[in-house]
C-alpha positions as CSV (number, residue, x, y, z in Angstrom):
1,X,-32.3,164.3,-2.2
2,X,-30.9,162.6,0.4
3,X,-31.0,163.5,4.3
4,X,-34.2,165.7,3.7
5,X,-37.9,165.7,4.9
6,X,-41.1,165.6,2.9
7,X,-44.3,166.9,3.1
8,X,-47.3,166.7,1.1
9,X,-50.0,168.8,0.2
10,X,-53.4,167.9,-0.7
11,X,-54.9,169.4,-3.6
12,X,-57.9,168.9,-6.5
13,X,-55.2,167.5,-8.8
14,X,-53.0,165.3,-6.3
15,X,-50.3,165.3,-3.9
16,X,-47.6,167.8,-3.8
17,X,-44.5,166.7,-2.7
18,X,-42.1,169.0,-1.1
19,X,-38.4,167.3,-0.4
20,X,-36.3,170.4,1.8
21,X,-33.0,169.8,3.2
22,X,-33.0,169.4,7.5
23,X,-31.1,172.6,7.9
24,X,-34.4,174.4,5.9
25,X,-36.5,172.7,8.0
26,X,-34.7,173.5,11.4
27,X,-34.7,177.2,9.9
28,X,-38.4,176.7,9.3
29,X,-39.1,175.4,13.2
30,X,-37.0,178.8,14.7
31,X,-39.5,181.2,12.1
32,X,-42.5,179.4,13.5
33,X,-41.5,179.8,17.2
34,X,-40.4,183.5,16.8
35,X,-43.5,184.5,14.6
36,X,-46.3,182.0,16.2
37,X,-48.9,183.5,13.7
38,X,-47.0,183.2,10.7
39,X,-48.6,184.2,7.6
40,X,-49.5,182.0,4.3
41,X,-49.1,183.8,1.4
42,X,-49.7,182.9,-2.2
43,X,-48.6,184.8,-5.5
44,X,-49.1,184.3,-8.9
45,X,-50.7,186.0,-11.9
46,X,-54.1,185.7,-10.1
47,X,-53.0,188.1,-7.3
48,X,-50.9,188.0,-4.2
49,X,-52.9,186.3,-1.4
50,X,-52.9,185.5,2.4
51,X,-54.4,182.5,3.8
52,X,-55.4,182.4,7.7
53,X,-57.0,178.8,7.9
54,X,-59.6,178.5,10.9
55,X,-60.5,175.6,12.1
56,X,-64.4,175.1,13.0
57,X,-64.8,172.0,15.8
58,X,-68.6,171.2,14.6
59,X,-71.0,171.6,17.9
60,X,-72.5,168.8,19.7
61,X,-75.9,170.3,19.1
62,X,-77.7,172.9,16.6
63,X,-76.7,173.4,13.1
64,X,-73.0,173.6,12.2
65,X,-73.3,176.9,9.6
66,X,-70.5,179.1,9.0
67,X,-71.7,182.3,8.1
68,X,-71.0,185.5,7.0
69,X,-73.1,188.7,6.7
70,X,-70.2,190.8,4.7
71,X,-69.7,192.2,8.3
72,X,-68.7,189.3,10.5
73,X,-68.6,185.6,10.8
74,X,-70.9,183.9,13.0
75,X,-70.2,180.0,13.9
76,X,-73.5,178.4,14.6
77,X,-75.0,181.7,15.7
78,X,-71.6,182.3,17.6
79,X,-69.1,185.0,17.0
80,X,-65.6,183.7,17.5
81,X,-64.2,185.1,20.2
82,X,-60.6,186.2,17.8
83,X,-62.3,187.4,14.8
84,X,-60.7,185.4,11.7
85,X,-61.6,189.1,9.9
86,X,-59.3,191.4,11.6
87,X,-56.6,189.0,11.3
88,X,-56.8,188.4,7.5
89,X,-57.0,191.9,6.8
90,X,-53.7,192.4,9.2
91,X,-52.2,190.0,7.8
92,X,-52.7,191.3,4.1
93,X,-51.8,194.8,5.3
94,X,-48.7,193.7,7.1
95,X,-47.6,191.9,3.8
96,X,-48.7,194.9,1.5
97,X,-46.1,196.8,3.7
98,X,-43.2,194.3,3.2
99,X,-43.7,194.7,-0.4
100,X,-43.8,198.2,-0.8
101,X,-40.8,198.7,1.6
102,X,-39.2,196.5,-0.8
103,X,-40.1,197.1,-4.2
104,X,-41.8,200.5,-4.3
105,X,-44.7,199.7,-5.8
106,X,-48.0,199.1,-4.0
107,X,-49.1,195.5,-4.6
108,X,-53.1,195.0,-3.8
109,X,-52.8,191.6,-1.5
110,X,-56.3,189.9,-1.3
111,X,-56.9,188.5,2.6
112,X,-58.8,185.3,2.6
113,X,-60.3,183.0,5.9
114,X,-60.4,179.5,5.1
115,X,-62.3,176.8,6.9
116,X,-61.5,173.5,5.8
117,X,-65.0,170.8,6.3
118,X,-67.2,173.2,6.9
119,X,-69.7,175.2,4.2
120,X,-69.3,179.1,4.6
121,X,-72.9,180.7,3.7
122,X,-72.7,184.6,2.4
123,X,-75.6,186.3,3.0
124,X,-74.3,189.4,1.5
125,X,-72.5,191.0,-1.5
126,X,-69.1,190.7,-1.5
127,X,-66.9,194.1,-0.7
128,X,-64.1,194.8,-2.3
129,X,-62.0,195.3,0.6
130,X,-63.2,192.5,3.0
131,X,-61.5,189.5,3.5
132,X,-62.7,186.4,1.2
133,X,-64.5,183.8,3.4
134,X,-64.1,180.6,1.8
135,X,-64.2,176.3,2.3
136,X,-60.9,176.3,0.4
137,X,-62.8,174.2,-2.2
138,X,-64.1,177.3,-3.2
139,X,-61.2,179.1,-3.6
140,X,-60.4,177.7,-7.3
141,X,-64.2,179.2,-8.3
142,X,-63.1,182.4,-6.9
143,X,-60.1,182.8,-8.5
144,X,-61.6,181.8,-12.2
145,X,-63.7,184.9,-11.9
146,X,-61.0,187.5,-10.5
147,X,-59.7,189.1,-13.1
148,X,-55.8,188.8,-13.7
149,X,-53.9,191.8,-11.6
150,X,-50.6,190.8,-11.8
151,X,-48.6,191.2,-15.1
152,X,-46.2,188.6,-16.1
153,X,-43.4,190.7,-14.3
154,X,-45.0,191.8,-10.9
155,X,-45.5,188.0,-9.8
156,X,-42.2,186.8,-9.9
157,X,-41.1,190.3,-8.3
158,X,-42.8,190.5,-5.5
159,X,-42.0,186.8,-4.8
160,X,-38.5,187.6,-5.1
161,X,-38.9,190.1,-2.6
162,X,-40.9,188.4,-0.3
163,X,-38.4,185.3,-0.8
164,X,-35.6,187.7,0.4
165,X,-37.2,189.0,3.3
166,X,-38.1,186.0,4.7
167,X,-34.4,184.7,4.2
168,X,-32.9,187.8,6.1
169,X,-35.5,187.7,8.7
170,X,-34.8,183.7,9.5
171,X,-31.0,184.2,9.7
């Protein structure tokens, strides 16, 4: 395709390798300004995920742990002064919402915190309605052992949907 920009995306298997036209791009720039704290979302017949990424600076002194009590997240005995937490779950609620405004049905959508280079220690059981907290190279183990809860025809629907509402709302 000539005239468009890549990027790339790192993942276990390689580099994926997105070519978009410059008018997709310049549409992409104007979403990011208007909705700063835009929202990642993944779907497929795993489940329909959001992805806040958090970025950890590791401290000049003491231990750089990541950890989570099934309550909060503490970073090197610090709670983060915007809990990752509340915005995951906001996140997954705001695009549970979309969806069901859209197609009818109520899709579950699975919030998950990622910090990349840093490990995350859980020092609790996992509830079901908490965000995941995750080093994104975790993330494939977690999804192995989730069972499947979208069919073959709820994925592509709700990514239909979502597709279309985030081409209305960009125009």
């Amino acid at each position: 395709m000539q005239g468009g920009l890549k990027i790339g995306v790192q993942t276990q298997e390689g580099t994926v390798t997105a070519i978009r036209p410059a008018k997709v791009w310049k549409k992409f720039e104007q979403a990011a300004q208007t909705y700063p704290h835009g929202v990642a979302a993944l779907i497929g017949p795993a489940g329909i995920f959001t992805l806040e990424t958090q970025i950890y600076p590791k401290p000049t002194q003491g231990k750089p742990e990541i950890v989570y009590d099934g309550a909060r997240i503490t970073l090197a005995g610090h709670v983060p002064d915007r809990d990752p937490m509340v915005q995951g779950k906001a996140q997954a609620h705001g695009l549970q919402n979309v969806l069901r405004e859209s197609t009818g049905p109520r899709f579950e959508v699975q919030p998950v915190v990622l910090y990349p280079g840093g490990f995350v220690k859980t020092t609790a059981p996992w509830n079901g309605d908490a965000p995941w907290i995750l080093n994104p190279k975790a993330w494939p183990a977690f999804l192995e052992h989730r069972p499947a809860p979208l069919s073959h025809a709820d994925a592509p629907l709700a990514t239909d949907h979502l597709s279309r509402f985030i081409r209305t709302a960009a125009k």
